[in-house]
Backbone as a ProteinNet text record, in pm:
[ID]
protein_1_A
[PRIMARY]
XXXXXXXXXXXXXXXXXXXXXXXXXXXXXXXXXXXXXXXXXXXXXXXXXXXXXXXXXXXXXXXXXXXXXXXXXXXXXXXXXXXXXXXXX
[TERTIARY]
6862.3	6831.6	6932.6	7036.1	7173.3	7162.3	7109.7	7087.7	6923	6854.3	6745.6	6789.1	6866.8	6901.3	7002.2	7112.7	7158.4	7072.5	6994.3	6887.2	6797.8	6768.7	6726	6810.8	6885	6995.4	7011.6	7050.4	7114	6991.9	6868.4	6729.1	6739.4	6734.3	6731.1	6878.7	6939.4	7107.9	7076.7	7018.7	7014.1	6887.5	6812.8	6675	6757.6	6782.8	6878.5	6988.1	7049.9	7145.9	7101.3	7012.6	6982.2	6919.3	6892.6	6871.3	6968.5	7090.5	7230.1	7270	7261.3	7337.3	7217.9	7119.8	7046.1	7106.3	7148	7127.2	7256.8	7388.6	7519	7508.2	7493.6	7450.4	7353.6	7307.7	7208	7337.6	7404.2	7512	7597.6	7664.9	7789.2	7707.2	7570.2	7513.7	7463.1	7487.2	7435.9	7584.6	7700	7813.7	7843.2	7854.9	7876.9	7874.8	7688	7615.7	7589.9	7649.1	7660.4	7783.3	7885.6	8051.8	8015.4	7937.2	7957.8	7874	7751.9	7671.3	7751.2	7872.3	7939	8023.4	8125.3	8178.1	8166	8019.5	7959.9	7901.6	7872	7819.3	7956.3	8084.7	8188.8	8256.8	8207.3	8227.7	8173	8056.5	7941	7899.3	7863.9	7838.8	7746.5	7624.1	7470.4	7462	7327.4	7383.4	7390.8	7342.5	7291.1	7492.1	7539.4	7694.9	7776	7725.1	7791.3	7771.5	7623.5	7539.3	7688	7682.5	7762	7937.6	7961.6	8133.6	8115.3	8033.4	8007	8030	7926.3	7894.4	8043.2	8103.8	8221.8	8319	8268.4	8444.4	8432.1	8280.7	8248.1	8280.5	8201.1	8231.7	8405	8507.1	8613.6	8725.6	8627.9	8701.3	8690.9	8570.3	8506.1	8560.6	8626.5	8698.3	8891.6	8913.3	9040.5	9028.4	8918.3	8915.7	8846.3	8876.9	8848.9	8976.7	9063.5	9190	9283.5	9261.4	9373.9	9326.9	9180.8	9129	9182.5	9175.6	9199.3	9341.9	9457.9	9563.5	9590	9532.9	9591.2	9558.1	9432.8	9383.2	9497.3	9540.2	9633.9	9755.1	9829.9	9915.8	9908.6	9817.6	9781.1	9778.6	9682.5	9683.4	9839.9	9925.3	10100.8	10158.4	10091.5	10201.4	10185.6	10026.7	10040.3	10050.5	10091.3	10143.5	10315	10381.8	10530.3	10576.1	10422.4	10429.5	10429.7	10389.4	10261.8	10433.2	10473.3	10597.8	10700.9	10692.7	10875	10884	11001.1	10974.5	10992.7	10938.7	10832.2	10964.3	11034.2	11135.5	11110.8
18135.2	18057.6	18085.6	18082.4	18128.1	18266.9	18366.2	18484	18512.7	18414	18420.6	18344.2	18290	18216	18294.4	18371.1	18476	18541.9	18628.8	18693.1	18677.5	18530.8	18484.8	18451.3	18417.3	18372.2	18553.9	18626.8	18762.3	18827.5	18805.2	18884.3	18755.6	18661.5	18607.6	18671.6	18642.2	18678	18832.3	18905.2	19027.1	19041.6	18949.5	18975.5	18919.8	18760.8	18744.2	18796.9	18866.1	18956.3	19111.9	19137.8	19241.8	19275.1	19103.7	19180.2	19104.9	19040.1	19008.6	19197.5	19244	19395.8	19481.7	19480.8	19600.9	19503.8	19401	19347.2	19386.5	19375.6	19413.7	19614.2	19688.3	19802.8	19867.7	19764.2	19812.2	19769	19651.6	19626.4	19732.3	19810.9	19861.3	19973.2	20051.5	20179.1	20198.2	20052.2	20057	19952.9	19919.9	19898.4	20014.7	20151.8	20241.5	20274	20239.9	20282.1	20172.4	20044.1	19936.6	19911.2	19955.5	20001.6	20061.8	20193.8	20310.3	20245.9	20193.5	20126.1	19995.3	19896.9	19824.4	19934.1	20033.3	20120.8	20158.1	20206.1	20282.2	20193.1	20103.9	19943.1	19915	19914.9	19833	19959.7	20111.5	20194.8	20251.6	20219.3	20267	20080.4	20095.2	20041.4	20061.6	19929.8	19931.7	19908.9	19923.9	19927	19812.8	19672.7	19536.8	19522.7	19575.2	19513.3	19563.5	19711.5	19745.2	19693	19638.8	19554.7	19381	19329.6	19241.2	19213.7	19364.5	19357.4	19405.6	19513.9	19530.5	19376.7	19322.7	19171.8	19131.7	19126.1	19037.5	19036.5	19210.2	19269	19236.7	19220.9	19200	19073.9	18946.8	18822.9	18811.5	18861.7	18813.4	18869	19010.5	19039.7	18967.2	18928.4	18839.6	18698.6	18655.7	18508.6	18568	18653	18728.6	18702.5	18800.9	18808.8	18657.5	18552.2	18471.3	18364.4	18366.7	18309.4	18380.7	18496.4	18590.6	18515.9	18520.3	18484.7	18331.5	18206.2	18110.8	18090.4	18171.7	18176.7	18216.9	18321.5	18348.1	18254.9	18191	18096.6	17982.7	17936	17808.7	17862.5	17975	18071.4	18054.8	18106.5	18048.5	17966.5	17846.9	17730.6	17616.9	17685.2	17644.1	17691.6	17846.5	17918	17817.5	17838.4	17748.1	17601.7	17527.2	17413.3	17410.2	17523.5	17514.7	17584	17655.3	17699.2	17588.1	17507.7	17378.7	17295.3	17278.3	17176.3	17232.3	17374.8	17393.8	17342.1	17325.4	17256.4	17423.1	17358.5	17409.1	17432.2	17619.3	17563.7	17662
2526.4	2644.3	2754.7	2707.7	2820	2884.5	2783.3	2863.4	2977.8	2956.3	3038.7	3098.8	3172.7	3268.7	3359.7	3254.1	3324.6	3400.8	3364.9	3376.5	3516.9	3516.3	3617.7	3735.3	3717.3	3792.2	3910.4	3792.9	3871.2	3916.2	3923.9	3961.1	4079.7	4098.1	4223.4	4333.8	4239.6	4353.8	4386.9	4353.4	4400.1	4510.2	4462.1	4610.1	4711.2	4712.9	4832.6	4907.8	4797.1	4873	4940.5	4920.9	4936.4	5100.3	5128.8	5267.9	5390.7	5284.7	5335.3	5367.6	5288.4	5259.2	5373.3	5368.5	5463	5564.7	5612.5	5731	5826.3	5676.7	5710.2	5793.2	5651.7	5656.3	5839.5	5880.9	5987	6141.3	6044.6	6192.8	6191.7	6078.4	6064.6	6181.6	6156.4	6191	6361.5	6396.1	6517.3	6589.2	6535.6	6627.7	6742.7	6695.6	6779.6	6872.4	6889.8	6970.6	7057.4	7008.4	7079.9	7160.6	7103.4	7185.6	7280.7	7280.6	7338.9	7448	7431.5	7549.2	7695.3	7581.1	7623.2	7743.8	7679.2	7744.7	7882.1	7871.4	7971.8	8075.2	8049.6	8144.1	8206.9	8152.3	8203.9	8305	8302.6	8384.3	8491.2	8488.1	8602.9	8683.3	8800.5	8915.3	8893.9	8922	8961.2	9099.1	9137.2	9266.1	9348	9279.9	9296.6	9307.5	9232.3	9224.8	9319.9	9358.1	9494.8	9573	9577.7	9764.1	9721.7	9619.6	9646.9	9634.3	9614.4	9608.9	9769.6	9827.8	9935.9	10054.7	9997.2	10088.8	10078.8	9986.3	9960.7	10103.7	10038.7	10168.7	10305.9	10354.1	10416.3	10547.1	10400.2	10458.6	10465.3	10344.1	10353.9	10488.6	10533.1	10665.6	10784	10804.6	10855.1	10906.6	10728.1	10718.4	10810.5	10768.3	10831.2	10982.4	11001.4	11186.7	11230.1	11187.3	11198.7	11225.7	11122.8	11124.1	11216.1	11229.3	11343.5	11486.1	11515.1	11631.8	11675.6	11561.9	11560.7	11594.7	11553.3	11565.6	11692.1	11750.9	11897	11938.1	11972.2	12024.1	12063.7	11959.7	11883.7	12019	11923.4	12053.4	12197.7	12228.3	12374.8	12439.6	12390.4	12406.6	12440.6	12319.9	12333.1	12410.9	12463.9	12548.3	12675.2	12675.5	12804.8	12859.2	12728.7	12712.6	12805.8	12731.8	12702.7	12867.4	12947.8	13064.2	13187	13104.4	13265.6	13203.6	13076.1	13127.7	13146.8	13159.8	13247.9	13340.5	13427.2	13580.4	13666	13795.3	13845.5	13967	14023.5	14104.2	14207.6
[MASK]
+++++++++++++++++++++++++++++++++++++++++++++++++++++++++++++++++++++++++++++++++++++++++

């Protein structure tokens, strides 16, 4: 009785494992080609990613000539503050 239970026992543990093992076996065979895909994605530019690193540089020059402009502005505005109260001779 103990050995048909063995028996049974190890004819089930082997169907279940077996497509634990093709399943392992199919990851080990296709990591590679899954690296090599990762690789090549993290090296090449699409072109959807150029139009928005593009946009980026864009708006952020944009935000630049924006604060320079604001600043003279500011500048000016003081110069001719610090002009109207000198006295006048």
């Amino acid at each position: 009785m103990c050995l048909a239970m063995r028996i049974i026992l190890l004819a089930t543990a082997s169907l279940t494992l077996s497509g634990c093992i093709a399943r392992t076996a199919v990851d080990l065979v296709t990591l590679p080609v899954r690296a090599a895909g990762a690789g090549v994605d993290a090296l090449t530019t699409s072109q959807a990613e150029a139009d928005q690193r593009r946009g980026r540089e864009i708006r952020e020059a944009e935000e630049r000539e924006g604060r320079e402009a604001r600043r003279r502005e500011r500048e000016a505005r003081e110069q001719a503050e610090q002009d109207s109260d000198e006295p006048q001779r």
